[in-house]
Structure formats: structure tokens, C-alpha cells
C-alpha positions as CSV (number, residue, x, y, z in Angstrom):
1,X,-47.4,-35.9,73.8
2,X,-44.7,-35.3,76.4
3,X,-43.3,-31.7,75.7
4,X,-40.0,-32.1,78.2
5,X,-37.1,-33.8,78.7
6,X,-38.2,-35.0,82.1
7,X,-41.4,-36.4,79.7
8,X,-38.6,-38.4,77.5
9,X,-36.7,-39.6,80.7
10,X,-40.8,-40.7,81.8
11,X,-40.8,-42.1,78.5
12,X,-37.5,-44.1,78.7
13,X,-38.1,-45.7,81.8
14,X,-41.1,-47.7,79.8
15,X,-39.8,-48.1,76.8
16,X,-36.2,-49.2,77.8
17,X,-34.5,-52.6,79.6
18,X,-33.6,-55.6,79.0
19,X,-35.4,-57.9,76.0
20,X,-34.6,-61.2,75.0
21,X,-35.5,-59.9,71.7
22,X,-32.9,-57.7,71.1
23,X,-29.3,-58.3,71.2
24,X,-28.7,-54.5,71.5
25,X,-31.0,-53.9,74.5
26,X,-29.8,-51.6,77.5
27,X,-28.8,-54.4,80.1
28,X,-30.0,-52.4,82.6
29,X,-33.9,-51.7,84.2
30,X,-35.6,-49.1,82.6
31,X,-36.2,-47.4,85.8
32,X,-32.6,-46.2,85.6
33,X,-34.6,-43.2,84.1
34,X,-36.4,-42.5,87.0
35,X,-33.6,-40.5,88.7
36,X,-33.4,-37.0,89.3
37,X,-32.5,-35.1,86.2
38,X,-30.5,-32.6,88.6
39,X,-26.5,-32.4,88.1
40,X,-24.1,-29.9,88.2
41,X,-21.6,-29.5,85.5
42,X,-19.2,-27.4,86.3
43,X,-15.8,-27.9,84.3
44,X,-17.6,-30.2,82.7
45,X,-15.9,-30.2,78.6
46,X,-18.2,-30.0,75.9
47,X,-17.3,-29.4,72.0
48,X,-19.1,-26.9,70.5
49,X,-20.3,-27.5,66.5
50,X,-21.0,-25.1,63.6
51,X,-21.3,-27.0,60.7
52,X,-19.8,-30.8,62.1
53,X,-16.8,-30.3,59.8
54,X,-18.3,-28.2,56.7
55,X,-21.8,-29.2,56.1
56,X,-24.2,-26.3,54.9
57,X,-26.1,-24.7,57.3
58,X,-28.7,-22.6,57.1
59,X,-27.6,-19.0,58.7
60,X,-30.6,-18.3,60.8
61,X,-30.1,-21.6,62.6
62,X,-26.8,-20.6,63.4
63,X,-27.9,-17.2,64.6
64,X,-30.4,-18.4,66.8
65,X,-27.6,-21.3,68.6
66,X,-24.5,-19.2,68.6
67,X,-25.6,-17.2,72.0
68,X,-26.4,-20.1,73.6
69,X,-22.2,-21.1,73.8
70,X,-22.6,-18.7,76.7
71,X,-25.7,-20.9,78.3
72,X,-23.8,-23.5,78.8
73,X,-20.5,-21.5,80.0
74,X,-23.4,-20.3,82.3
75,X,-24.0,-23.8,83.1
76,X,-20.4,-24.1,84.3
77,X,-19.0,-26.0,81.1
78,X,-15.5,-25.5,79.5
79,X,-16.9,-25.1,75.7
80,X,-14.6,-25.9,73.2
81,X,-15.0,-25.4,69.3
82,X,-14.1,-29.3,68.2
83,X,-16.3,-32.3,66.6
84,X,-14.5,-35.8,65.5
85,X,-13.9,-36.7,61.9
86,X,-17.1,-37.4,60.1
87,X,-15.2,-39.1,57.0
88,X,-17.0,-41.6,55.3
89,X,-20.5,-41.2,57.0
90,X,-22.3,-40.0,54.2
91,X,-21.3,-43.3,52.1
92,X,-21.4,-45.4,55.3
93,X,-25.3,-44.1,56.1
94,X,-26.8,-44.0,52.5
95,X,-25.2,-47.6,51.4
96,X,-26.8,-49.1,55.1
97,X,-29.9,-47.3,54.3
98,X,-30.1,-48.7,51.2
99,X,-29.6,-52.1,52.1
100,X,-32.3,-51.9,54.6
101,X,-34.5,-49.9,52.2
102,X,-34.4,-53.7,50.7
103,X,-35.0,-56.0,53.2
104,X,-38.3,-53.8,54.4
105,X,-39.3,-52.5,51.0
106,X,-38.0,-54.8,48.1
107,X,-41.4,-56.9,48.2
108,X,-43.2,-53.9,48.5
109,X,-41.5,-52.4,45.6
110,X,-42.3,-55.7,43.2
111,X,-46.2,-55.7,44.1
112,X,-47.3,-52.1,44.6
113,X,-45.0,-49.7,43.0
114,X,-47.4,-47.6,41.6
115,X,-48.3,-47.0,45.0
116,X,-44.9,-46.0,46.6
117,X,-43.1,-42.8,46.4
118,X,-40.4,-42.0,44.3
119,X,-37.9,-41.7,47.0
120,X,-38.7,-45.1,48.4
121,X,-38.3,-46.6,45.2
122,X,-35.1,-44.5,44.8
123,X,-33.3,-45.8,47.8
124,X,-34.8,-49.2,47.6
125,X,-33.2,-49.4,43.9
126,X,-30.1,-47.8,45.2
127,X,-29.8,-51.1,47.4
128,X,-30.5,-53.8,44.6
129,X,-27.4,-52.4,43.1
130,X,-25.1,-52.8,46.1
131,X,-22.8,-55.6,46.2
132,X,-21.1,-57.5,49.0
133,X,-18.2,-55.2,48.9
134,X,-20.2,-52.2,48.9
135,X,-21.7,-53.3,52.4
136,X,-18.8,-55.3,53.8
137,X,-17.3,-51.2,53.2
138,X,-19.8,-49.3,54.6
139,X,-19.4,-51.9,57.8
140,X,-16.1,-50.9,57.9
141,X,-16.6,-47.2,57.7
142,X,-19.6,-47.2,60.3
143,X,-17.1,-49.3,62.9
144,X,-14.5,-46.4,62.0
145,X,-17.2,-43.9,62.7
146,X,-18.2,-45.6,66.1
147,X,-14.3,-45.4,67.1
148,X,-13.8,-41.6,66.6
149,X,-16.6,-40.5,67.8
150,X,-16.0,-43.1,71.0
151,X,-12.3,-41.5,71.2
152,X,-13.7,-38.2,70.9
153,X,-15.9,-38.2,73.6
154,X,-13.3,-38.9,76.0
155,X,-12.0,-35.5,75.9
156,X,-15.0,-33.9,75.6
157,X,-18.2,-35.5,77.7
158,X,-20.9,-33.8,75.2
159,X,-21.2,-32.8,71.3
160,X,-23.1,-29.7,71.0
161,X,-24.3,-28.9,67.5
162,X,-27.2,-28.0,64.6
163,X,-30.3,-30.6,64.6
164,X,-31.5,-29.6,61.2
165,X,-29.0,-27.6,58.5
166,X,-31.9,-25.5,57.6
167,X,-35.5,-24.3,59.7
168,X,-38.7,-25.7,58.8
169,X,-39.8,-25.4,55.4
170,X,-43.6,-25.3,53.8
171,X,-45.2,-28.5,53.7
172,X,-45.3,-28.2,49.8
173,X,-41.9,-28.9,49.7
174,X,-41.1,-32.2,50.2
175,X,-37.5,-31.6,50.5
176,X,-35.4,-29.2,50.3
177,X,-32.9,-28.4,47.1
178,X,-30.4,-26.7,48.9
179,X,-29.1,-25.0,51.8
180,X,-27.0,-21.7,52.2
181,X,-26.6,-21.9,48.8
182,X,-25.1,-25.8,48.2
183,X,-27.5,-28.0,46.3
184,X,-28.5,-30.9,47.5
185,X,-28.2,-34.0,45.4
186,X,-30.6,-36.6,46.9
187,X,-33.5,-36.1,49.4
188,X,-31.1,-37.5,52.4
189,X,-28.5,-34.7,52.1
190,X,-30.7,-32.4,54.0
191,X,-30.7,-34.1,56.6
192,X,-27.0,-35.0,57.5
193,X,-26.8,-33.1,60.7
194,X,-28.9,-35.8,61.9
195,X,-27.7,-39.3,60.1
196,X,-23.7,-38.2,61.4
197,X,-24.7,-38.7,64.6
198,X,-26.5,-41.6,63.7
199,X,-24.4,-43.4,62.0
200,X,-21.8,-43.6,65.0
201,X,-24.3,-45.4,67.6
202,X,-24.1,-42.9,70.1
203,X,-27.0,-41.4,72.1
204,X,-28.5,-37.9,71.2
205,X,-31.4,-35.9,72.0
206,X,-32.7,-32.5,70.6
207,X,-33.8,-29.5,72.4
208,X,-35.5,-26.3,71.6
209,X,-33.2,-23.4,71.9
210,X,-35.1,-20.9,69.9
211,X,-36.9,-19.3,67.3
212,X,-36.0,-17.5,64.1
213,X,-36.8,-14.1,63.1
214,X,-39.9,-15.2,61.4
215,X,-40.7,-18.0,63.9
216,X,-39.7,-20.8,62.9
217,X,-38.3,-23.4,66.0
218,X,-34.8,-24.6,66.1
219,X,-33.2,-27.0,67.7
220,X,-30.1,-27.8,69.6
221,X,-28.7,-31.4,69.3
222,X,-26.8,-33.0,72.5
223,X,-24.4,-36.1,72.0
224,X,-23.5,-37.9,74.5
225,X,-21.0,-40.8,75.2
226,X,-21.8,-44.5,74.0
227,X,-24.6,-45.4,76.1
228,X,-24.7,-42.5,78.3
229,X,-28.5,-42.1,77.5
230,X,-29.0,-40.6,80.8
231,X,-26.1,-38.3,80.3
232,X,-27.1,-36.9,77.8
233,X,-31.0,-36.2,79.2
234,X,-29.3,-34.3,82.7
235,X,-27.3,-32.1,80.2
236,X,-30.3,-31.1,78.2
237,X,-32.7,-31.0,81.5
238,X,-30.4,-28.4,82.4
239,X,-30.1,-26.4,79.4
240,X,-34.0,-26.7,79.2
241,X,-34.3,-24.9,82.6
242,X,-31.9,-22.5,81.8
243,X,-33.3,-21.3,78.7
244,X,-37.1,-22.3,78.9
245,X,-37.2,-22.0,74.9
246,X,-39.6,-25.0,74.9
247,X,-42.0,-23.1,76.4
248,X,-42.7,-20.6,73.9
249,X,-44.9,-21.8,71.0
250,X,-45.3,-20.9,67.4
251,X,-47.6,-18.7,66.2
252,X,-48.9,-21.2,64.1
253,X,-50.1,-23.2,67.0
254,X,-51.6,-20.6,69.0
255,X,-53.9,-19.5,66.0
């Protein structure tokens, strides 16, 4: 398993390119991913994240990110304190979700539903109740969300913020109930730091910046312009070599 961003690059260059099967396939050859990671990014504008606009997050992520505004000053970057307008996200992301939940599981859920999880059967339910309005909305919202984050982005080049709201958690739990003290009322909200940025269609990667005081790995999430896949890999390449957190390993794993 590749353990750098020169591995994902490696990684893109195979996976990525033009396919008649897709409508949404980069135009361009995968070997686009073959160039040198190397840039320079001085005065280069980034917006720097907390909490993209007031979700809860989990001090000791926060603690272990917050120095690293000064890694990428270090870097050359003008860091900013800024992120776009996340409205409707959360109702855009879970009524999509759902709807897919149905084309790929409603079958499933019919014939074997004794067998399925409860939060498969959950979300898949969720979408048997949506009407044409409901999705025609969400649509609507998700185009919205594409726009502000598009028009966002060109002021600032990069997104910096959270990848998870909270560290890892023990495998026992299947998902967490709440975070800094906000309950969580389905087994997505956890995980909003990651659907936000999915939901607007615009490339990201994460990157290890660190460890917690007991250990635990977090990670630093990089958003980059629509399509700027590349981008966004350079700006993490260099924050990689700059801080070599990926290097270190968990305790867990050395044992």
C-alpha cells in the first residue's frame, strides 16, 4: 500500500484518463501525474479552516493542526482564516445518499435484510421516502454548493481544514454519538468534515500532520480548485516534506 503522496500521484497516473465509460472522466492522459511534484508557493493564498463554518470538532484534532498554520507560512503561503458557505450540504449529501442507498441496495434490502446492517437499511429507507421534489432540491442545493465553493477558490488557491471532527475511536464503537460535546443524530454526522467537501465536486486529499497526546493520527485535509487534482497533490507533496508526519507510526503498529 503506497504510504506517500508521490505513491497517490503513482497511483493516479493508472487509475486516471479518459474512458468512454464515463461521462465525468479527466479528458486528459493519466500520465499527467507523472510530473514532478516540486513547486514553489510562495504568495500562494490558502484559507485556513477550524470547524468549516461551526461543525464540532474534537479539540485534540485542533491542537495537533493549529501549529501547522505556520508550516505552510513556512511554505511561503499567505494563510487566511476563511471557508465558503456550506449551507444546505448536509440536506443536499444525506437526500443524494439516500437516493443512491436505493438504486444499489433497494433489492438487496427486499431479499436479505436479515442480513444487512441497520444503517444500510436506515439510509436505504430514508430514500424510499424521498420524492421528486426532495431530489430535484438537493440537485439544486449540490449545484449551489459546486458554485461557492468554485467562486471561493478563486481567491484563495487551497482549503485547508479538519479530515475527521474527532481522532480514531475503538473499534467497538461503530460510530460515534457525539463530538465536543454535540450529539450526533445519525451515523453520517460524524463524518461531515468529509461529505462538505464532497458534496461540492472538488478535488481533496488528506495528509498526516500528526499525532495526539495519546497517539492517535490526524489528518489534514487539502482542497483544491475544480479539477486541479494535481494541485492539490504538489501542495500536500510539499507539506509532506516539510513536516514528515507520515513517517512516524503508531504505536499500535510497531507492537
Amino acid at each position: 500500500m503506497g504510504r506517500s503522496v508521490a505513491d497517490a500521484a503513482f497511483l493516479l497516473s493508472v487509475m486516471a484518463g479518459p474512458d468512454p465509460r464515463s461521462p465525468v472522466a479527466l479528458s486528459e492522459p493519466g500520465s499527467i501525474f507523472n510530473r514532478k511534484l516540486e513547486r514553489k508557493f510562495a504568495k500562494v493564498r490558502v484559507a485556513w479552516s477550524r470547524d468549516l463554518g461551526g461543525l464540532p470538532i474534537d479539540p485534540r484534532v485542533m491542537a495537533v493542526l493549529e501549529p501547522h498554520r505556520k508550516t505552510f507560512k513556512a511554505l511561503g503561503c499567505a494563510v487566511e482564516e476563511a471557508e465558503p458557505d456550506f449551507t444546505g450540504a448536509t440536506e443536499a449529501f444525506e437526500t443524494l445518499r439516500a437516493y443512491i442507498y436505493v438504486h444499489r441496495q433497494g433489492a438487496l434490502i427486499k431479499a436479505h435484510r436479515d442480513k444487512l446492517k441497520d444503517e444500510i437499511i436506515w439510509n436505504t429507507e430514508q430514500g424510499l421516502r424521498l420524492g421528486a421534489e426532495q431530489i430535484a432540491r438537493a440537485e439544486g442545493l449540490r449545484l449551489q454548493l459546486f458554485h461557492r465553493m468554485r467562486q471561493f477558490l478563486e481567491k484563495h488557491e487551497f482549503l485547508l481544514c479538519p479530515v475527521n471532527q474527532l481522532p480514531p475511536f475503538p473499534v467497538e464503537t461503530e460510530w460515534p454519538r457525539e463530538i465536543a460535546g454535540v450529539r450526533m443524530s445519525n451515523y453520517l454526522d460524524w463524518m461531515k468534515s468529509c461529505y462538505y467537501i464532497t458534496i461540492t465536486g472538488h478535488p481533496a486529499i488528506s495528509v498526516p500532520a500528526g499525532f495526539t497526546a495519546e497517539g492517535l493520527p490526524v489528518g489534514l485535509q487539502i482542497v483544491g480548485r475544480y479539477r486541479d487534482d494535481f494541485g492539490v497533490l504538489q501542495l500536500a507533496h510539499a507539506f509532506e516534506q516539510a513536516t514528515r508526519a507520515g513517517e512516524r507510526r503508531p504505536a499500535a503498529v510497531l507492537q
